[in-house]
N, C-alpha and C positions, 0 to 999 in steps of 0.2 A: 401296812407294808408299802415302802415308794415304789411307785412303777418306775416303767423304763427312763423317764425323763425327771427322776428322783422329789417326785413330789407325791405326799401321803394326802389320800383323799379327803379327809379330815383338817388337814394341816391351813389350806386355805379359808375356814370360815372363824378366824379370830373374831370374839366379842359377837357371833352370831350375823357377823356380814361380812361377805367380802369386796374386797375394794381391788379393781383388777383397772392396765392401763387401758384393757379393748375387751369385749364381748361379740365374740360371734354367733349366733344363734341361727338358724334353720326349722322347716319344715311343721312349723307350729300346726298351718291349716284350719285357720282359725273360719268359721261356718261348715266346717266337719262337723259329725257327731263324736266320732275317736278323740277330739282333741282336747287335750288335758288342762284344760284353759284356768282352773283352779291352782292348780299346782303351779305351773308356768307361773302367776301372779307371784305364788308366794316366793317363787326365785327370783322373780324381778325385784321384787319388795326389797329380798337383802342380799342383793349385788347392786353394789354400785361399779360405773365404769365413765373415761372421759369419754371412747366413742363407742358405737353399738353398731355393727354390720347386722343388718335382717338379711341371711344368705339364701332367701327365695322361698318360696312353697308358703308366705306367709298368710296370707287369704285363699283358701281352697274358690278361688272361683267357679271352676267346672261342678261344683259338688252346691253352690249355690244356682248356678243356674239352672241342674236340676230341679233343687227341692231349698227353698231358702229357709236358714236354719242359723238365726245369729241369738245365743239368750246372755245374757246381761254380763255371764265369764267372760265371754271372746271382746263385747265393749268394752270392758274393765282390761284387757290389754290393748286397747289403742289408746285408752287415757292414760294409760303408766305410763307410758313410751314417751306419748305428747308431755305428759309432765317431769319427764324425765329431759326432753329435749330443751323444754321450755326453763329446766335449773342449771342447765349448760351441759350435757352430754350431745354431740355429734350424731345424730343417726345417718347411717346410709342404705339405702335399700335397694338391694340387687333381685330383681323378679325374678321366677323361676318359671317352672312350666306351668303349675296349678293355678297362676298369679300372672299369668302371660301377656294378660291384657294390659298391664302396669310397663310393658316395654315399648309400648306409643308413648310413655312419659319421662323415659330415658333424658337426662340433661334435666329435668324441670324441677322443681320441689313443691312440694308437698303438705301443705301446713308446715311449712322448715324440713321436712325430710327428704335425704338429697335421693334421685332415684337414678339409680347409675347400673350400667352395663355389667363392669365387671371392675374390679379397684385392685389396685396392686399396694398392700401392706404393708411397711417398712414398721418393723419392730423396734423397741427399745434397746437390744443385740444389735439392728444393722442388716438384721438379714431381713430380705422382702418376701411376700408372697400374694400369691395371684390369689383371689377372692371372687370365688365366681358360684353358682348355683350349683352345677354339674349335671343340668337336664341333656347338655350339649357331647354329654359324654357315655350317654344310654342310647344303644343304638335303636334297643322297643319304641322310645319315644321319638327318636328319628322317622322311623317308619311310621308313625304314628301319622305324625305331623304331614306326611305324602295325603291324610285322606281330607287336607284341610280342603283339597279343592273341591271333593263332592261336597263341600256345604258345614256349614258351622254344628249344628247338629249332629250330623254324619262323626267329625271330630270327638264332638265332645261325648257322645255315648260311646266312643273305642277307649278313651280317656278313662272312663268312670265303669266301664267293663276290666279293664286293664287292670286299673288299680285294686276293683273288689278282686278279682281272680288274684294278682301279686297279693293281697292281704290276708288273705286266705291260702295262699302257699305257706307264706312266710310263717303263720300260725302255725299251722302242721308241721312246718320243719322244727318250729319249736317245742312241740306237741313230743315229736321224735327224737329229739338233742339234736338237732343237727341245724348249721347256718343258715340265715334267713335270706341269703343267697348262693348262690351254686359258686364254687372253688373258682369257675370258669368264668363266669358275670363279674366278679369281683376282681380278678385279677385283669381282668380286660378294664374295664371300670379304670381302675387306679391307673394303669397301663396307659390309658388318653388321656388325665388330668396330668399325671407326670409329665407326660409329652407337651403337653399346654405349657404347663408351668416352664422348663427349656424354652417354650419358644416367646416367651416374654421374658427371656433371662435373669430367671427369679430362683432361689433357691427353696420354695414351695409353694403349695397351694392348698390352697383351705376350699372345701365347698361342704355340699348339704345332701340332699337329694336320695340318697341309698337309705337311710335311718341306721347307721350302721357307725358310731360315734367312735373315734379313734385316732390316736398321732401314731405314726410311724414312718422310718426311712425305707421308701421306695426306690430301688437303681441311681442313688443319693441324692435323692429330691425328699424334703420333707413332706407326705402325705397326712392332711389334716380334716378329719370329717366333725363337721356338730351334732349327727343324731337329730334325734325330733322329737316332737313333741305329743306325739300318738303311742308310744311305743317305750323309746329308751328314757324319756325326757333328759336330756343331756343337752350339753352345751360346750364349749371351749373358749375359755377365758387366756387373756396372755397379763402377763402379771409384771411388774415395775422393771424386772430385770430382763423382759423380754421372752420369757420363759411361756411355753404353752402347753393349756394343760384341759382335758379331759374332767367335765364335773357334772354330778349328777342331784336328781331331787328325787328324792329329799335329802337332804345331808343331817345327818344325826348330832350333830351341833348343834341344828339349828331347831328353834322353836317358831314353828309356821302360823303360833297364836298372833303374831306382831304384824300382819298382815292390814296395808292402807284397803279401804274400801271406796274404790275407783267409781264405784254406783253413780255417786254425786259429784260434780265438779266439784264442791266445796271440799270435796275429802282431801285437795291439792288446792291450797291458798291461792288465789292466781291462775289457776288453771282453764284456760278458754278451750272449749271443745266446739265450738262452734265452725 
């Protein structure tokens, strides 16, 4: 059945890949243990795209600094990406809050990947939109961020308490059928990324950060989330005609047998990881 923005979920994986003109992706969290780093490959594997926005949370930093925990999946997505960059796809990567330390490198690149603030979109349509993480629109994490002055420590265990505690709701509420955030969080939430997007006079904005993947018109601003990659694994691709769309893994098109095995540099001809 076509959702709202008249595309069937299915419809986009012709010949078992799709070919989209942008990929936005979010909240991977990759040195998590939650994170879905298998599956994630095999969506990399068959999407292709010309540019790829990383919409933040994509290295759980706080969660390595705890306890460091990288095994060979979460590698095999920094070599797709590199050799995705390296066959001419654009990356740009927007830091989030998990990944915060990467906004001392704002302006720089990054073995080719550009690390930028916040990007404003212009679609194949003509319409724009603001592209930002959306840590800057959780007021928890605001508050958050006050304890940075007792000490980086101090910080980072309200971080990695927060988040078990928010994980652990979110479960239960789904335990109970009910949203993995409150009516009230959410509409606040949307409520300041709207207002962002207005005040860079844009007619939407795409971000990440809630795991809560979705297009829809907000006080007529297009509101755009990617999901993540612990939970929904979703993403939102924008397709030739500028059209933006909500997709999820596994897609029942596709056969995830066809999957490049990232292990080796050799598995990508040319491919320098160094």
């Amino acid at each position: 059945m076509p959702d709202a923005h008249g595309a069937s979920p299915q419809e986009p994986w012709a010949g078992g890949v799709v070919r989209a003109r942008t990929l936005f992706i979010s909240d991977i969290h990759l040195g998590a243990r939650r994170c879905q780093a298998a599956a994630l490959l095999e969506f990399l594997t068959a999407c292709e795209a010309d540019r790829i926005y990383l919409v933040g949370d994509i290295v759980d930093g706080w969660r390595l600094k705890a306890r460091w925990h990288w095994p060979r999946s979460h590698d095999n997505i920094v070599r797709c990406l590199l050799a995705k960059m390296q066959a001419g796809t654009r990356i740009l990567y927007i830091p989030g809050n998990h990944d915060e330390f990467l906004r001392n490198s704002i302006g720089l690149r990054l073995g080719g990947i550009e690390v930028v603030d916040h990007a404003i979109h212009e679609g194949a349509d003509g319409r724009r939109h603001l592209v930002v993480h959306g840590d800057e629109f959780d007021s928890v994490v605001a508050h958050m961020r006050r304890l940075a002055a007792l000490g980086i420590w101090v910080y980072a265990a309200a971080v990695l308490t927060n988040d078990a505690g928010l994980g652990l709701w979110r479960r239960l509420r789904r335990a109970a059928g009910l949203p993995a955030r409150s009516a009230r969080a959410k509409t606040a939430f949307e409520r300041l990324a709207v207002a962002a997007a207005r005040e860079h006079g844009v007619q939407g904005v795409i971000c990440g950060h809630v795991h809560r993947p979705g297009i829809r018109e907000v006080q007529g601003v297009t509101y755009v989330n990617t999901g993540d990659w612990m939970d929904s694994r979703s993403a939102v691709v924008e397709h030739a005609d500028g059209r933006l769309e909500v997709l999820r893994w596994p897609a029942a098109s596709v056969a995830p047998a066809a999957v490049v095995d990232f292990a080796a540099a050799e598995a990508w001809p040319g491919l320098s990881v160094g």
